[in-house]
VEXTIMAR-394163 format. One record per residue (C-alpha): residue number from 1; residue in three letters; chain; x, y, z. Coordinates in nm, 3 decimals, decimal comma, always signed. Example, Ala and Ser with C-alpha at 12.3 -4.5 7.8 and 13.67 -1.06 7.14 Angstrom:
# residues 2
> 1	ALA	A	+1,230	-0,450	+0,780 $
> 2	SER	A	+1,367	-0,106	+0,714 $
END
This chain:
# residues 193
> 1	UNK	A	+0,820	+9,897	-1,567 $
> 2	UNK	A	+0,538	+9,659	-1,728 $
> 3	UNK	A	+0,388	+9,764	-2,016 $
> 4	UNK	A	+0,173	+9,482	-2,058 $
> 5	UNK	A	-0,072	+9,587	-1,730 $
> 6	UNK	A	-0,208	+9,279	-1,579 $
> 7	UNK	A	-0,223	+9,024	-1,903 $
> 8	UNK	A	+0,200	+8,935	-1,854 $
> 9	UNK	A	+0,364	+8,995	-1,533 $
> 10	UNK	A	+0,769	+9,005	-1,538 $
> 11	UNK	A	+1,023	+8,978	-1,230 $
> 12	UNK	A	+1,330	+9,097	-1,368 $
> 13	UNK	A	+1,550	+8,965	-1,111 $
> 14	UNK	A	+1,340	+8,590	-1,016 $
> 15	UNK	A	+1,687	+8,428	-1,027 $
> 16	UNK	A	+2,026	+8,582	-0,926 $
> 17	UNK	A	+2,330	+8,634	-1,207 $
> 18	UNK	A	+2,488	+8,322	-1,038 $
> 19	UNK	A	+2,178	+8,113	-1,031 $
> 20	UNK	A	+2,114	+8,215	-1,378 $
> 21	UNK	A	+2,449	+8,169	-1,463 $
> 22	UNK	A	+2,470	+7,812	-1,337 $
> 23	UNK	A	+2,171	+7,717	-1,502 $
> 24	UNK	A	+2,244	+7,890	-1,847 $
> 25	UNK	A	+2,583	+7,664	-1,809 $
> 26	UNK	A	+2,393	+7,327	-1,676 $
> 27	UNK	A	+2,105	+7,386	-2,009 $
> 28	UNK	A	+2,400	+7,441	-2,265 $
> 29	UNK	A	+2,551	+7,102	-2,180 $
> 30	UNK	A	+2,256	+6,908	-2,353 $
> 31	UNK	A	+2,347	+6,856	-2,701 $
> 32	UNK	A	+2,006	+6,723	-2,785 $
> 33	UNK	A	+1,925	+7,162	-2,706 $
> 34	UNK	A	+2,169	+7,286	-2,864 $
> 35	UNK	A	+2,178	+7,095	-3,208 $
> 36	UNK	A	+1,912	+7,283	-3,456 $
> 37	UNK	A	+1,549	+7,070	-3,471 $
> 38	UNK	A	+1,500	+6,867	-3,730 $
> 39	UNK	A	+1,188	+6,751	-3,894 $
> 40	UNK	A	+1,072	+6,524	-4,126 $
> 41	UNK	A	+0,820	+6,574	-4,364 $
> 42	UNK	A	+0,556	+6,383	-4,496 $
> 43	UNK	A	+0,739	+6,409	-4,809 $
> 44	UNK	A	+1,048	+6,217	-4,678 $
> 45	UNK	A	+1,238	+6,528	-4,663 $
> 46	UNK	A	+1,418	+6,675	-4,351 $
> 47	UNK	A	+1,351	+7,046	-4,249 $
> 48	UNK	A	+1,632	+7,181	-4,019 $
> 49	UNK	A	+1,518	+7,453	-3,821 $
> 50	UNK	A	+1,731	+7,774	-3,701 $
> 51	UNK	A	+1,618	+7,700	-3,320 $
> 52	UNK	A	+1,722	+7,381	-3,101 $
> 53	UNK	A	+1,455	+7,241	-2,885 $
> 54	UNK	A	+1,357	+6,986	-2,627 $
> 55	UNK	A	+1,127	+6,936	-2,338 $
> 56	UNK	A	+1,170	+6,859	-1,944 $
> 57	UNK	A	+0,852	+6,635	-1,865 $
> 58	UNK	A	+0,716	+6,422	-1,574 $
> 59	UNK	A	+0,908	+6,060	-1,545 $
> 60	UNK	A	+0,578	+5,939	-1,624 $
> 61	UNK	A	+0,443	+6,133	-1,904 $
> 62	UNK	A	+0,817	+5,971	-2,028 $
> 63	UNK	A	+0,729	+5,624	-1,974 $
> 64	UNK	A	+0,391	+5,621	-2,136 $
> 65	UNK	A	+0,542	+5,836	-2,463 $
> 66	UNK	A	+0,325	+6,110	-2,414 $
> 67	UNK	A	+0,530	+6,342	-2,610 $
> 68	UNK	A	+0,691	+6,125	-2,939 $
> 69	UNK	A	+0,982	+6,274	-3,054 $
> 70	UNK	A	+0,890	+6,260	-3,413 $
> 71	UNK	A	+0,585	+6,519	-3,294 $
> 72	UNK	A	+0,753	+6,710	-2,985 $
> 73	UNK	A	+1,114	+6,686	-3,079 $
> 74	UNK	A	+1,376	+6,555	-2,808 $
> 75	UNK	A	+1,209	+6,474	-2,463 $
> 76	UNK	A	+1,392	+6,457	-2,092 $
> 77	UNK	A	+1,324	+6,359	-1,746 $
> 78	UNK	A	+1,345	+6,672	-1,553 $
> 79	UNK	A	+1,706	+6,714	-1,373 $
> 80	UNK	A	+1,794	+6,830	-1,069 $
> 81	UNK	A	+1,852	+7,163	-1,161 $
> 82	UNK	A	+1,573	+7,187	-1,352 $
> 83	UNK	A	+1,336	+7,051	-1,048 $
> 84	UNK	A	+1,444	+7,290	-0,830 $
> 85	UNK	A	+1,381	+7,593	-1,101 $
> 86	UNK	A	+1,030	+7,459	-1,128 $
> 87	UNK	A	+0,965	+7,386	-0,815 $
> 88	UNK	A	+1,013	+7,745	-0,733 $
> 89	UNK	A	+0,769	+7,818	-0,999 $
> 90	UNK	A	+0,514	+7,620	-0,852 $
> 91	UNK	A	+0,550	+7,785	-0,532 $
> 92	UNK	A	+0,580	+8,159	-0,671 $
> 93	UNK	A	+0,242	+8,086	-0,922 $
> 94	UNK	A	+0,057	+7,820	-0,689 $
> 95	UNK	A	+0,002	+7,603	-0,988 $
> 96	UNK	A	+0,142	+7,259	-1,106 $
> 97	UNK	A	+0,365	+7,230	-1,446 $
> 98	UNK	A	+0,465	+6,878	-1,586 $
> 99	UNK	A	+0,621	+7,021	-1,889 $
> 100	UNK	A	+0,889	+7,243	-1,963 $
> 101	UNK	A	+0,983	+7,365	-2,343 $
> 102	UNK	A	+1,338	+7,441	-2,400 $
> 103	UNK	A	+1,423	+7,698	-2,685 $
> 104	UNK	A	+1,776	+7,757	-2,774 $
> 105	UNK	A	+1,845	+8,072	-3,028 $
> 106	UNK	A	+2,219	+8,005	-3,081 $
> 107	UNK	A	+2,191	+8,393	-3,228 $
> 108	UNK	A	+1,994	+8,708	-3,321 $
> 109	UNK	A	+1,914	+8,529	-3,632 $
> 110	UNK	A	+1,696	+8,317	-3,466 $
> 111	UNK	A	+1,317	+8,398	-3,307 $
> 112	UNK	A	+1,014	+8,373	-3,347 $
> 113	UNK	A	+0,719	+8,508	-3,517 $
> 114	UNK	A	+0,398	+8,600	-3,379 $
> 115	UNK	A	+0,199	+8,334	-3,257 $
> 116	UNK	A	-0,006	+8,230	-2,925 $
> 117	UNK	A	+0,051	+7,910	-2,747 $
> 118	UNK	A	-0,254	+7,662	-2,839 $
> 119	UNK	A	-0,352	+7,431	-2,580 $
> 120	UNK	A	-0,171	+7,120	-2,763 $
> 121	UNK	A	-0,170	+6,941	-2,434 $
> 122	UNK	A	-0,246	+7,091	-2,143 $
> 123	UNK	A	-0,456	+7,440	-2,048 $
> 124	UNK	A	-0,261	+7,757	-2,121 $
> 125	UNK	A	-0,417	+8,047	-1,889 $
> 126	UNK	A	-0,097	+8,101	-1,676 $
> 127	UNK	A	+0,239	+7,999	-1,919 $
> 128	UNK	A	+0,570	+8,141	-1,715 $
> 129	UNK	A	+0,879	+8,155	-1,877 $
> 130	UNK	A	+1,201	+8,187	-1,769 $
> 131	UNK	A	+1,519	+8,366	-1,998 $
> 132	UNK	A	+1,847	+8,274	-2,013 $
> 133	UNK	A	+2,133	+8,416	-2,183 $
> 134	UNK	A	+2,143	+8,708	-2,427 $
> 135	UNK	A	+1,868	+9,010	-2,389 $
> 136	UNK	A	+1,645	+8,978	-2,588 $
> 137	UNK	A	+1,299	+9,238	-2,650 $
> 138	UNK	A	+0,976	+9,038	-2,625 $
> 139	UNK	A	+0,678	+9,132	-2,790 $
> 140	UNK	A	+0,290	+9,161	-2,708 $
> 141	UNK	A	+0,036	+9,245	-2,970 $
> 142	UNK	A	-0,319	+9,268	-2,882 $
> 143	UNK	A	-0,506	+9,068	-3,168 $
> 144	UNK	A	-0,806	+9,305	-3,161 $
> 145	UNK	A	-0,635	+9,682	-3,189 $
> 146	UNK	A	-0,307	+9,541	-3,346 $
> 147	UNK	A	-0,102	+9,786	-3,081 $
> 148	UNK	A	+0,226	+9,638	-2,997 $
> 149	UNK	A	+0,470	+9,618	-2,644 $
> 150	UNK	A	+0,794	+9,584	-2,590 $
> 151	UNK	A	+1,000	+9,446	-2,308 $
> 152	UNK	A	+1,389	+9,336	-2,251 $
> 153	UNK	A	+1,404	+9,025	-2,119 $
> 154	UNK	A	+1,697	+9,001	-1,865 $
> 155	UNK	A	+1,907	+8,690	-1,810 $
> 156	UNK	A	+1,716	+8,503	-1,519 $
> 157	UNK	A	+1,429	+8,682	-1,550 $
> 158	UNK	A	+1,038	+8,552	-1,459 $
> 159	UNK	A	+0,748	+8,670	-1,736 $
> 160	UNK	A	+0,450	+8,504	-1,656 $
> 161	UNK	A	+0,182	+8,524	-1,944 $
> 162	UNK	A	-0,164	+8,549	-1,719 $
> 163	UNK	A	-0,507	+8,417	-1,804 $
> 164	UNK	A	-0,653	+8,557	-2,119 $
> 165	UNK	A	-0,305	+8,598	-2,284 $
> 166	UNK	A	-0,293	+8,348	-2,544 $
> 167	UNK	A	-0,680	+8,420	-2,685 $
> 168	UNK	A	-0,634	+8,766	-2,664 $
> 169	UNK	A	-0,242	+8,869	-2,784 $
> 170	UNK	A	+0,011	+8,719	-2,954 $
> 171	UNK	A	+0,367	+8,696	-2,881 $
> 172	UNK	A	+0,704	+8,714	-3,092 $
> 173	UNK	A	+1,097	+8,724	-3,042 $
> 174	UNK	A	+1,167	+8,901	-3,342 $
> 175	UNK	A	+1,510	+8,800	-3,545 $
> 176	UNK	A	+1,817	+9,076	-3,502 $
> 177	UNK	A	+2,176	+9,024	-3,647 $
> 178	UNK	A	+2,259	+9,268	-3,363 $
> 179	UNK	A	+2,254	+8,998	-3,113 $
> 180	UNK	A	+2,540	+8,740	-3,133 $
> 181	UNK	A	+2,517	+8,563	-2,819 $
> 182	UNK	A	+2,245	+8,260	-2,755 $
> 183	UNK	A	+1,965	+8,281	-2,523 $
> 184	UNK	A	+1,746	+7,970	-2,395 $
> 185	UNK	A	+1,375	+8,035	-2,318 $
> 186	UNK	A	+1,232	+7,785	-2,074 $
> 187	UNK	A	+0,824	+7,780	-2,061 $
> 188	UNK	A	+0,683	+7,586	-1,799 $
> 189	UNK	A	+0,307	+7,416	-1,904 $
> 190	UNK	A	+0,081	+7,214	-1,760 $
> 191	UNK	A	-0,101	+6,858	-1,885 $
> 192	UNK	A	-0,442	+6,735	-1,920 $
> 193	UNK	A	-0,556	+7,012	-1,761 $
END
């Protein structure tokens, strides 16, 4: 069931266990993922967040530093595995990503807070996202009524947030202590567009 009508669409079952599985197991081996993020500030000081991060992107968004590392955190050419997953994408949506954002929650006491995804690079009307890992419950708040949804995000799932999504609703994985395992998000985005 969908709760969010036609603004987020979700295929629980886009990847099989094994497929999942494999790629859950192939993400995990980058240590640059699963080390917390660091930041510096423009103090001096270093801010370790409770979430590791780095991005897939383009061999030649790479080569032209498109995405510093002091800005964007830790940046990758896209690997097999991972061309293949978005490939898939690309075919399933029709549309072209250069970018993919990694999020590693080694826990339930990591998340996120509310927030939409801001054009920083590229247009956001179609943003899918693929989880990994622990089940997790995804939220949806409309900004105008304030009325939140829920869903369980299943390990190789597909949620695909649709155009109007990111003007219109926020998003949040809230923080739980009841969930001990770690969960990757992957969110495929495009550039320049």
């Amino acid at each position: 069931m969908n709760p969010f009508n036609n603004v987020v669409s979700y295929d629980e079952g886009f990847m099989s266990e094994e497929e999942a599985n494999e790629l859950f197991t192939h993400l995990l081996g980058y240590s640059e993922l699963t080390s917390m993020m660091e930041m510096d500030t423009v103090s001096g000081d270093s801010f370790k967040f409770n979430f590791g991060k780095m991005m897939f992107i383009d061999q030649e968004l790479l080569e032209a530093n498109q995405f510093p590392e002091s800005t964007w955190g830790k940046t990758m050419p896209w690997s097999e595995q991972m061309k293949s997953i978005k490939k898939r994408i690309e075919k399933h949506t029709s549309q072209e990503f250069r970018t993919c954002v990694c999020i590693f929650y080694p826990d339930g006491n990591s998340g996120v807070d509310y927030h939409s995804d801001k054009p920083a690079f590229g247009d956001t009307s179609i943003i899918p996202a693929i989880s990994l890992g622990e089940e997790r419950p995804f939220y949806l708040r409309e900004n105008e009524t304030m009325k939140e949804s829920a869903i369980t995000l299943k390990h190789g799932s597909l949620l695909i947030m649709n155009k109007g999504c990111q003007e219109n609703f926020e998003h949040s994985l809230p923080t739980n202590p009841i969930y001990k395992n770690p969960r990757i998000s992957l969110t495929f985005r495009k550039f320049g567009d």
